[in-house]
C-alpha positions in Angstrom: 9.6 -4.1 28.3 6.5 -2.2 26.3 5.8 1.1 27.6 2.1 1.1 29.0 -0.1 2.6 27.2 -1.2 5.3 29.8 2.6 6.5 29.2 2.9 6.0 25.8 -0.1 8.2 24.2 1.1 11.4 25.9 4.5 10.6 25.1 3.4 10.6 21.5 1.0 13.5 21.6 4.0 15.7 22.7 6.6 14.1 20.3 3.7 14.8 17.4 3.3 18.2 18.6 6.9 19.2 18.3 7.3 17.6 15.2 4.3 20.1 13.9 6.2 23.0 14.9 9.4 22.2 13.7 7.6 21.8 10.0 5.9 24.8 10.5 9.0 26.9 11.2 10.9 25.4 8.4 8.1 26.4 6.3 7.9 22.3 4.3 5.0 21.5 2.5 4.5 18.1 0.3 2.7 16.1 -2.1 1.2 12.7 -1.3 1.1 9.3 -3.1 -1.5 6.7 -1.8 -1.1 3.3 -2.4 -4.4 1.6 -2.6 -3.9 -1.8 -2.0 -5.7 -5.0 0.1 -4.3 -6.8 2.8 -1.3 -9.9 1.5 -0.8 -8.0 -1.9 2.9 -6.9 -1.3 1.7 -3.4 -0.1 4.1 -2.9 2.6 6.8 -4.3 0.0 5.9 -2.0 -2.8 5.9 0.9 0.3 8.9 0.8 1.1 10.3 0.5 -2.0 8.5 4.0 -2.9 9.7 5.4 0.7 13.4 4.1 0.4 13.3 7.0 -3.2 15.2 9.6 -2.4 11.9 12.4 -3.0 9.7 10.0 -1.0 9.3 9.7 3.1 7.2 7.1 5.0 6.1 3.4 4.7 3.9 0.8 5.5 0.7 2.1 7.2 -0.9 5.1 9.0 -3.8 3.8 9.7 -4.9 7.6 9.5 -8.3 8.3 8.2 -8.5 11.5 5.7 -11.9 13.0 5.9 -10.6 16.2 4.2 -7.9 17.4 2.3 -7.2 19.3 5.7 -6.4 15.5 7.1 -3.3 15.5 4.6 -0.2 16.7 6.8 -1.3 13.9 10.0 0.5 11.8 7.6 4.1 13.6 7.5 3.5 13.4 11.9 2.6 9.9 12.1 5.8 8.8 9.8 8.0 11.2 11.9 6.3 9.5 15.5 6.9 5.9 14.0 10.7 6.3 13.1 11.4 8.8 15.7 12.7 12.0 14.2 11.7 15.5 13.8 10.6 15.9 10.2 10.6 14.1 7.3 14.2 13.2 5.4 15.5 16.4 3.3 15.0 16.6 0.1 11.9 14.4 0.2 8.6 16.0 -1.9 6.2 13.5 -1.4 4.6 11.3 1.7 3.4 7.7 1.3 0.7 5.9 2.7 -0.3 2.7 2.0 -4.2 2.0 2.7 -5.9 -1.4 3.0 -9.0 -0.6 4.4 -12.6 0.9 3.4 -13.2 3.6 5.4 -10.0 5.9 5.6 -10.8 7.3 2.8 -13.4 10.1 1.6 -14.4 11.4 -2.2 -13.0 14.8 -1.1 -9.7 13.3 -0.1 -9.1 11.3 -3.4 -10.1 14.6 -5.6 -7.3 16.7 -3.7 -4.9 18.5 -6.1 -2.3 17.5 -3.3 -2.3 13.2 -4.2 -1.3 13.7 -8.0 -1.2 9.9 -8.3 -2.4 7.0 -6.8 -0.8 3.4 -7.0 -3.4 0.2 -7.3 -1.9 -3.1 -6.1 -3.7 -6.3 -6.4 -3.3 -10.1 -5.9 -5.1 -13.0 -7.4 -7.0 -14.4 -4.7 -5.0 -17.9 -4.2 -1.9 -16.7 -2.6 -3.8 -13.5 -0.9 -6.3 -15.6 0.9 -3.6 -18.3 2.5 -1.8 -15.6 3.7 -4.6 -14.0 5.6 -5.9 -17.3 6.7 -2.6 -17.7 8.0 -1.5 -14.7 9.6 -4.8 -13.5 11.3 -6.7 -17.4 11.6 -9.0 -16.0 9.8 -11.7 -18.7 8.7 -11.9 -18.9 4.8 -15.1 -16.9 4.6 -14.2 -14.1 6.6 -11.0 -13.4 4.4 -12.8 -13.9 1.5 -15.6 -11.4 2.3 -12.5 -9.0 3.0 -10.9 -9.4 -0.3 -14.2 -9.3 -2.1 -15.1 -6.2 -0.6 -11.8 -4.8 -0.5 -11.7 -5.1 -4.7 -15.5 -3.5 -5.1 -13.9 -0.5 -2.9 -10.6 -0.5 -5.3 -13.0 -0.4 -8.6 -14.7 2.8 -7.0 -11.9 4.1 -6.5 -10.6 3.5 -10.0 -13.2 5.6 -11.0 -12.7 9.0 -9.4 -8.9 8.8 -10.3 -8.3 6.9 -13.1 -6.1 9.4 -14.6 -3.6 9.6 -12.2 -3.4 6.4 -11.7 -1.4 2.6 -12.4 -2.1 -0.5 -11.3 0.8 -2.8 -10.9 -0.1 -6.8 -10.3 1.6 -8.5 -7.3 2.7 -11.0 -9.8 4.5 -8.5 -12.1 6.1 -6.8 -9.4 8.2 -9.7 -7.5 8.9 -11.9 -11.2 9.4 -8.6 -13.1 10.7 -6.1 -10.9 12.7 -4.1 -12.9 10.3 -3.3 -16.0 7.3 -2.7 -13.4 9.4 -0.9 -11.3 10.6 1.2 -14.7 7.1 1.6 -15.6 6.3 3.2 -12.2 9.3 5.7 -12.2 7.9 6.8 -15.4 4.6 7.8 -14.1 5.8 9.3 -11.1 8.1 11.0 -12.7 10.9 10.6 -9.9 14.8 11.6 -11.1 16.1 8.6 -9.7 14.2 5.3 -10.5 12.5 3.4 -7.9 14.7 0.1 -6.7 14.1 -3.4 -6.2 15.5 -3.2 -2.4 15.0 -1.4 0.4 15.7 -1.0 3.7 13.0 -2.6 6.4 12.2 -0.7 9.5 11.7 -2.0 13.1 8.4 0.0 13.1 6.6 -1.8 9.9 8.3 -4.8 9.0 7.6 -6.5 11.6 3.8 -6.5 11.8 3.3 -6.3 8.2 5.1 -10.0 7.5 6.0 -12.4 10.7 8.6 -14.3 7.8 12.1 -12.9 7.1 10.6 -11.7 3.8 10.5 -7.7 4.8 13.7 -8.4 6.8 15.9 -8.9 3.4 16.0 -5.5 1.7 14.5 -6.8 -1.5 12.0 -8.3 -3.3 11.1 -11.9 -2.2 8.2 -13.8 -3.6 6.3 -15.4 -0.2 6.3 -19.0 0.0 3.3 -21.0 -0.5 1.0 -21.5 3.2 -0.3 -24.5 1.5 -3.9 -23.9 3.1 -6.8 -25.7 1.5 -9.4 -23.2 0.4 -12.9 -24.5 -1.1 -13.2 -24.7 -4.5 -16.6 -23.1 -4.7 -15.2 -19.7 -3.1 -11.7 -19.7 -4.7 -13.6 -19.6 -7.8 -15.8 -16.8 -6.4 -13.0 -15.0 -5.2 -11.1 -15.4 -8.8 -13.9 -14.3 -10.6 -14.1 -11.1 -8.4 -10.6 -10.7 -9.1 -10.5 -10.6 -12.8 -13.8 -8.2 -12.5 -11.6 -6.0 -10.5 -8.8 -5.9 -12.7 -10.6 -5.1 -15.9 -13.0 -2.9 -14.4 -9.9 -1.2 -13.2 -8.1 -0.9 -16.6 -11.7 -0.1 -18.0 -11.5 3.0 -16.2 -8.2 4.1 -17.7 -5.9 3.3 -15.0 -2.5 3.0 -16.5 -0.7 -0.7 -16.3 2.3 -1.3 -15.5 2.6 -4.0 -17.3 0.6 -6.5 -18.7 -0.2 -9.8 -16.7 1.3 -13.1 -18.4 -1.3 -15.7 -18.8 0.1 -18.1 -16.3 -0.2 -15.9 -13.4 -3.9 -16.5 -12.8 -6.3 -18.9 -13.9 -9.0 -16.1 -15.3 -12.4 -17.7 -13.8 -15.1 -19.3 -16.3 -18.9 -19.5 -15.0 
């Protein structure tokens, strides 16, 4: 039975209150990795598999929004509130969140010293837009004005840290897991490389993917919602893709690895 809500929120405030002071008296401080990402690209995938690294701590999202660099350590209370312990896992030097959504994030925030790199993840349009259709019966034009605006913000973003940053393509990361993965423990520079499997949590899972998918502990490429989508707005929607990718790699975002032809039709006007 839920615990109602009129419980609940002081029941957290006092948890996240006693997880503050048992950071500040054991004197921790950490480093954060954002992954910007959209909504259906494998974010909460890709999350855990950063938080399941033995230097890493959280996964899936916050839902926090960083105003100031000052915002920063809300992130190492909410992960400690959603899986229920007192501070994050020893030995673990950096915090993950993964953010799919416009507003969370300020200039200030992304120019921190404290985020020393950020991880892009995109998806071609097809797959991305089923799965929202799908999942929040969403009609077509609402996901798609999500997705399109969603990329703009991620080519803004690309901008102001393009050097410490990679993208990595849904694509590549579920058919070639192990070189993008490789590529990413590279430029995070972790001792021990990141891991095609993971273990899912109660807490994300769950609302991230209503499918076994996150369930599994590894990498599993989503079956096919076999929604019809118009062709005038899929080909919209591809077209803002492709600008988003290059415009991201224009910037000198790092890639993991480069995208085979046949994962994406690149749109012709």
């Amino acid at each position: 039975m839920p615990i109602p809500l009129l419980i609940k929120k002081p029941i957290l405030a006092a948890f996240g209150k006693a997880v503050e002071i048992n950071l500040a008296l054991q004197g921790r401080h950490y480093q954060y990795i954002f992954l910007l990402a959209h909504m259906r690209s494998g974010s909460t995938l890709l999350s855990h598999i950063l938080g399941g690294n033995p230097e890493f701590d959280g996964s899936g999202e916050s839902h926090l929004t960083y105003r100031t660099a000052a915002d920063l350590p809300k992130l190492a209370v909410a992960i400690c509130q959603r899986e229920r312990k007192l501070s994050p896992k020893a030995g673990a030097k950096y915090l993950v969140d993964q953010i799919n959504y416009n507003e969370f994030l300020t200039d200030e925030v992304l120019a921190s010293p404290l985020i020393p790199r950020f991880v892009f993840l995109i998806r071609p349009p097809g797959p991305s837009l089923e799965s929202m259709m799908s999942r929040f019966k969403w009609p077509e034009n609402i996901a798609y004005d999500y997705y399109r605006e969603r990329l703009k913000m991620l080519i803004r973003y690309s901008q102001l840290v393009h050097e410490r940053s990679i993208l990595i393509e849904y694509d590549n990361l579920v058919d070639r897991s192990e070189e993008t993965l490789a590529a990413l423990t590279n430029f995070i520079g972790v001792r021990e490389p990141f891991r095609p499997s993971f273990e899912a949590t109660k807490a994300t899972a769950r609302s991230a993917d209503p499918s076994d998918n996150m369930w599994s502990g590894k990498i599993i490429r989503t079956k096919s919602h076999r929604i019809d989508i118009s062709k005038g707005l899929l080909d919209e929607a591809t077209g803002a893709f492709w600008q988003c990718r290059d415009q991201i790699l224009r910037a000198g975002v790092k890639p993991a690895k480069e995208t085979a032809p046949a994962t994406a039709a690149r749109f012709v006007s």
